[in-house]
C-alpha positions as CSV (number, residue, x, y, z in Angstrom):
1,X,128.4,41.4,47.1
2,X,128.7,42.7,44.0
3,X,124.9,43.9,43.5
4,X,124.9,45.7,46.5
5,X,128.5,47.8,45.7
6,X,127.2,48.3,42.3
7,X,123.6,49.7,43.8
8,X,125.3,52.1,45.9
9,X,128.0,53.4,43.2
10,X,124.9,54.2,40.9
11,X,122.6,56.0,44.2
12,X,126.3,57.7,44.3
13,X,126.2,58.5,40.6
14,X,122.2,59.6,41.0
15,X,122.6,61.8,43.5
16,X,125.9,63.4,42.6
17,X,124.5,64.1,39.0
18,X,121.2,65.2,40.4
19,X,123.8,68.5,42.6
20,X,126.1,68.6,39.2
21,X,128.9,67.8,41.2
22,X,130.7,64.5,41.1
23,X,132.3,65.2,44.6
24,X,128.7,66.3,46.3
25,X,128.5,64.2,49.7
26,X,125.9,62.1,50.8
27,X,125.0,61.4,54.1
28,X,124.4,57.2,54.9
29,X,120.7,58.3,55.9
30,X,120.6,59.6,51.8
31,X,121.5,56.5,51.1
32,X,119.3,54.5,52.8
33,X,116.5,56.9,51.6
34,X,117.0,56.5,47.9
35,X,118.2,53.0,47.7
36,X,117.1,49.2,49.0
37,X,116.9,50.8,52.7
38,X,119.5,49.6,55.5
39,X,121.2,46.6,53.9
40,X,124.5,47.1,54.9
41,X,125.4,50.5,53.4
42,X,127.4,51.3,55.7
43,X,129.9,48.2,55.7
44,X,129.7,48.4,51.6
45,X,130.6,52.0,51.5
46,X,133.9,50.5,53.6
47,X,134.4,48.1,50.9
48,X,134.1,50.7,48.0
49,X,136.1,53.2,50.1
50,X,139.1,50.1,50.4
51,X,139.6,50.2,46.2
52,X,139.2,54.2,46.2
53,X,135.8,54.6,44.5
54,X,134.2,56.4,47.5
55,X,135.7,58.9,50.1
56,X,134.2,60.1,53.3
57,X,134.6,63.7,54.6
58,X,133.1,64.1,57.6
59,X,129.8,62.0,57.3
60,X,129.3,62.1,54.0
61,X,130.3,60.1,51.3
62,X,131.2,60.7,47.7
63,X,132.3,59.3,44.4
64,X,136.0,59.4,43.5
65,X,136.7,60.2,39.8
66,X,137.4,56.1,39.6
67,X,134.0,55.5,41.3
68,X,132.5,58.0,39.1
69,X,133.7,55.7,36.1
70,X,133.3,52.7,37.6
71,X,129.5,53.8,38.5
72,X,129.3,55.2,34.8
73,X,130.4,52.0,33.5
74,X,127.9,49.5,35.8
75,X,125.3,52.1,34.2
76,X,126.0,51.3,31.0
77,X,125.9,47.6,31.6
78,X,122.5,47.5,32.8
79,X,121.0,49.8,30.0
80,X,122.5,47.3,27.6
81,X,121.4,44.2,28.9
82,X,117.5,45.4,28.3
């Protein structure tokens, strides 16, 4: 659902901010490692990879500049509703 896509767009965001490189790919096993663990990543990085906010290359995934955004945007959201 729409928790878990937005969970993975911002370990996306996290880890692509933490190499200063938007396009910096991730491996599913990062994924897992920094996030809620084996919930279906794999099947929601298909999702997000269907309406072109994540690309794979190889085995790793990355943010596309929309998924950057997009991932930008859900960060936002949550900072203002605390």
């Amino acid at each position: 659902g729409k928790l878990r896509t937005d969970a993975v767009l911002c370990d996306l965001l996290s880890l692509a901010v933490q190499h200063g490189d938007r396009e910096h790919g991730h491996s599913v096993s990062a994924l897992h490692t920094i996030g809620i663990g084996d919930f279906g990543v794999e099947k929601t990085l298909g999702e997000l990879e269907s309406h072109g906010l994540v690309f794979k290359s190889g085995e790793l995934w990355a943010l596309t500049a929309s998924g950057y955004n997009e991932a930008e945007r859900v960060v936002r959201s949550i900072g203002e509703s605390y």
